[in-house]
N, C-alpha and C positions, 0 to 999 in steps of 0.2 A: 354815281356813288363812289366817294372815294376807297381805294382800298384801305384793309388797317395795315400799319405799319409796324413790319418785325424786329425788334431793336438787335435783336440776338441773329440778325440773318445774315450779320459779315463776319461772324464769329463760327456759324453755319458754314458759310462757302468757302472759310480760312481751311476746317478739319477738313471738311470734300476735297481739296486739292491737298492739302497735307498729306492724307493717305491712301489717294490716287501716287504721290509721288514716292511715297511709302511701299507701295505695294508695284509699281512700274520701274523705279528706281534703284531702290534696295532690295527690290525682289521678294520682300514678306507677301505671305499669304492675308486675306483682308483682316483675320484675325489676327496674325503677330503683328498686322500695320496698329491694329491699338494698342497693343502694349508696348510696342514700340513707343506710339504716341502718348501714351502714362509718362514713361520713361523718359521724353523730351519735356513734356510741362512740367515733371517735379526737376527736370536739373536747372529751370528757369526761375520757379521757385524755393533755389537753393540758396540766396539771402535774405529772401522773406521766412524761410525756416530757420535757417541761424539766427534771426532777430526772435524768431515764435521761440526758441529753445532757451536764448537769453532771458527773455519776458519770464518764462515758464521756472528759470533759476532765481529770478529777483524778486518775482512773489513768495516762494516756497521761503526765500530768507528772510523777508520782511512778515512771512506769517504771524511768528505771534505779536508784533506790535499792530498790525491791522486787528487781530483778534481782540486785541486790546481795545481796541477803539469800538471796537463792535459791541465788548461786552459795558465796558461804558458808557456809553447812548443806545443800549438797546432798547431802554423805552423811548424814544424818540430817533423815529427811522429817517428823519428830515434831517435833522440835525449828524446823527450816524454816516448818512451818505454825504453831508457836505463835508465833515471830517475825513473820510475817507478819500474823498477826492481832492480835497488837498493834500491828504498823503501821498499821494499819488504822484501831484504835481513836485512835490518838495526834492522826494527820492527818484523823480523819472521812470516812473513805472506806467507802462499802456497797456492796461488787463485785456483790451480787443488782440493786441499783437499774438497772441496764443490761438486765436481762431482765424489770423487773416489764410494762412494757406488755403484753410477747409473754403473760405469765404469766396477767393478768387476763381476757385476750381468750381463753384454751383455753376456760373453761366455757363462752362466749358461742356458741364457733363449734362445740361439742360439743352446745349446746343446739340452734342452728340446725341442723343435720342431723338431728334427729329432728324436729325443725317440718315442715321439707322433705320428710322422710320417709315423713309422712301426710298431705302436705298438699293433694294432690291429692284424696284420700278425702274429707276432714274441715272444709278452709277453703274450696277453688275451688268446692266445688258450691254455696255460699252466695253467689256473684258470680258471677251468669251473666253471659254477653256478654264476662268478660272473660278477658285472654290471659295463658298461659304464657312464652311467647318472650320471648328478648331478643336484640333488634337482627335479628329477623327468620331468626336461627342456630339457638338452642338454643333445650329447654324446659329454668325450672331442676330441675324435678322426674327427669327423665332422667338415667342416669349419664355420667359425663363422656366414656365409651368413644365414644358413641352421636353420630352427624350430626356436626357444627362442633364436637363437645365437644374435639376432639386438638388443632385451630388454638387453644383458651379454654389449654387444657396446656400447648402450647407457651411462649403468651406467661408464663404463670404459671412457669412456668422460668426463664425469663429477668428477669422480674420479682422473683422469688425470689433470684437471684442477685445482683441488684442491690441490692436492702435488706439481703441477708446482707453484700455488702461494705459499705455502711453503719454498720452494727451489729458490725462485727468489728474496725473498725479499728484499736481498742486491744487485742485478742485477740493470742495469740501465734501463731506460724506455722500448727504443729500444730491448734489451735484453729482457725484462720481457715479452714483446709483442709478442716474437718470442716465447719463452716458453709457451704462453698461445695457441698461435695459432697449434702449433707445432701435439697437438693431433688429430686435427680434421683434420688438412694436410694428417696423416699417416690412417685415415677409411678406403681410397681405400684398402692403402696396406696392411691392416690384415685383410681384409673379408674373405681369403681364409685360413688362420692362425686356426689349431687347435683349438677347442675351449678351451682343456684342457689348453691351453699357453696364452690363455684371462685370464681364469680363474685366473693364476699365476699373471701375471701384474694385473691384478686387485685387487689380494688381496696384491700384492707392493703397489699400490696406498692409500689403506686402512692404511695398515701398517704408511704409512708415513705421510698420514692424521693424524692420529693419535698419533702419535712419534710428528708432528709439533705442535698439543693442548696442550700435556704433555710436551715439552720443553718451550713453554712461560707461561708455569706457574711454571713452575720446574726451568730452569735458564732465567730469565728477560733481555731484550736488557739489556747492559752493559749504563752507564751514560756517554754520550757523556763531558758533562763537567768537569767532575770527572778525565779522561782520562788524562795522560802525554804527555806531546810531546814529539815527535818525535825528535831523532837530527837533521831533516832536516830542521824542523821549528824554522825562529830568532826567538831568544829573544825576548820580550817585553823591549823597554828602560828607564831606569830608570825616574820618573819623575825631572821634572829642577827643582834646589832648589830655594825658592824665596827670590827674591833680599833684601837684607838688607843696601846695602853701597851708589845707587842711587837714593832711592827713597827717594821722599821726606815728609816730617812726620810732621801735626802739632803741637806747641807744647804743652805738659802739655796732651796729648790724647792717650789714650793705645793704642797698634798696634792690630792689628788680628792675629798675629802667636803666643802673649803669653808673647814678650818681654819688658822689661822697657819701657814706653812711655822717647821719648829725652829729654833730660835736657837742657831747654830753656836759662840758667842763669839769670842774672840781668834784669827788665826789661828796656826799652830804653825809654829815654826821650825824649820825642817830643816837641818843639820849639814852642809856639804861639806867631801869630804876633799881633804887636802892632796896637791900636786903633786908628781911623785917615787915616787909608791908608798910614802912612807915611814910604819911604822907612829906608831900614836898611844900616847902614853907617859900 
């Protein structure tokens, strides 16, 4: 019978030697060897995050002309979406580039819970003397239900929360609301989750906390007004030029646009009638 084959098993034995060398090397304990190891994948992902941030500024600018298009074909969602992605194509916008970081980092953090998972069995008994704990709370081999692991949850919530408003800003309401919610949906399902692999998304969260205070002050939303349109947006028309040939113009009185007042001529003589009431023959 053949075995099944793990796609994710050199992505596996990359983080085992990483922080075997993490922890033999640079002397971390196996818990600062992950945060260490956070710490080395987001500065790897430091130009797929300046492209995510770029992305994240060129939507937010093009907002209301996408809306636009949205609220124009919103009875016809075929049509809507092929507009929209020609917009897309026109202005160089890649609405994915805003989720590639979160995107690259699944397999990493999918590989590190099976590391973790045996890791107790298969790496700690080859380093004796050393320790499980971090910060003297948790092991990260224990599930996160277990001792200090609910205080590691809590703050991952709340950290969670914070990098989702981050990463939503340009989302729509609906959108944004799903992102907020989204972490406290997933508590069931990581109580039994390694603490060591808390530990990891938590200090993601930290990271990106952080990464989002230093980019609005480092690069500023872009000035919606400032901004060029798009080819897809008309023109503005020209304003009407104002009438000169039918209007009509007191005489001897300058106009408002700057030009010659009209030249009245001669003045006209006006007839008085004679004294008496008598008629004119």
């Amino acid at each position: 019978m053949i075995g099944v084959v793990n796609p994710l098993r050199p992505i596996e034995d990359f983080l085992t030697n990483l922080l075997e060398w993490l922890h033999t090397t640079a002397g971390f304990s196996w818990a600062w060897s992950i945060v260490a190891l956070v710490v080395m994948v987001r500065l790897v992902l430091v130009p797929v995050t300046v492209r995510q941030i770029h992305s994240m500024q060129n939507l937010q600018a093009h907002a209301p002309e996408m809306k636009e298009i949205q609220q124009r074909w919103k009875g016809d969602k075929q049509r809507q979406n092929e507009e929209l992605m020609r917009f897309y194509r026109e202005n160089k916008i890649n609405p994915a580039a805003s989720c590639l970081p979160i995107v690259l980092q699944i397999p990493i953090f999918i590989s590190l819970f099976y590391v973790l998972k045996g890791f107790e069995r298969e790496v700690f008994p080859s380093y004796p003397g050393s320790s499980l704990d971090f910060i003297g709370l948790v092991n990260i081999t224990q599930p996160t239900k277990d001792g200090w692991g609910p205080l590691l949850l809590v703050i991952y919530v709340a950290s969670q929360l914070t990098s989702s408003y981050f990463m939503a800003a340009t989302m729509q309401k609906a959108q944004r609301i799903m992102m907020m919610v989204l972490p406290i949906v997933f508590v069931p399902f990581i109580l039994n989750f390694p603490t060591g692999l808390m530990i990891y998304w938590l200090t993601t969260n930290l990271w990106t906390t952080g990464q989002g205070v230093v980019t609005r002050k480092m690069m500023p939303r872009p000035n919606l007004g400032a901004q060029p349109k798009s080819s897809r947006t008309p023109p503005k028309e020209p304003p009407a030029a104002p009438a000169t040939t039918t209007s009509k113009r007191k005489p001897g009185v300058p106009t408002t646009d700057g030009t010659a007042p009209v030249n009245a001529g001669p003045p006209r003589r006006v007839k008085r009638k004679r004294s008496g009431g008598s008629k004119r023959r």
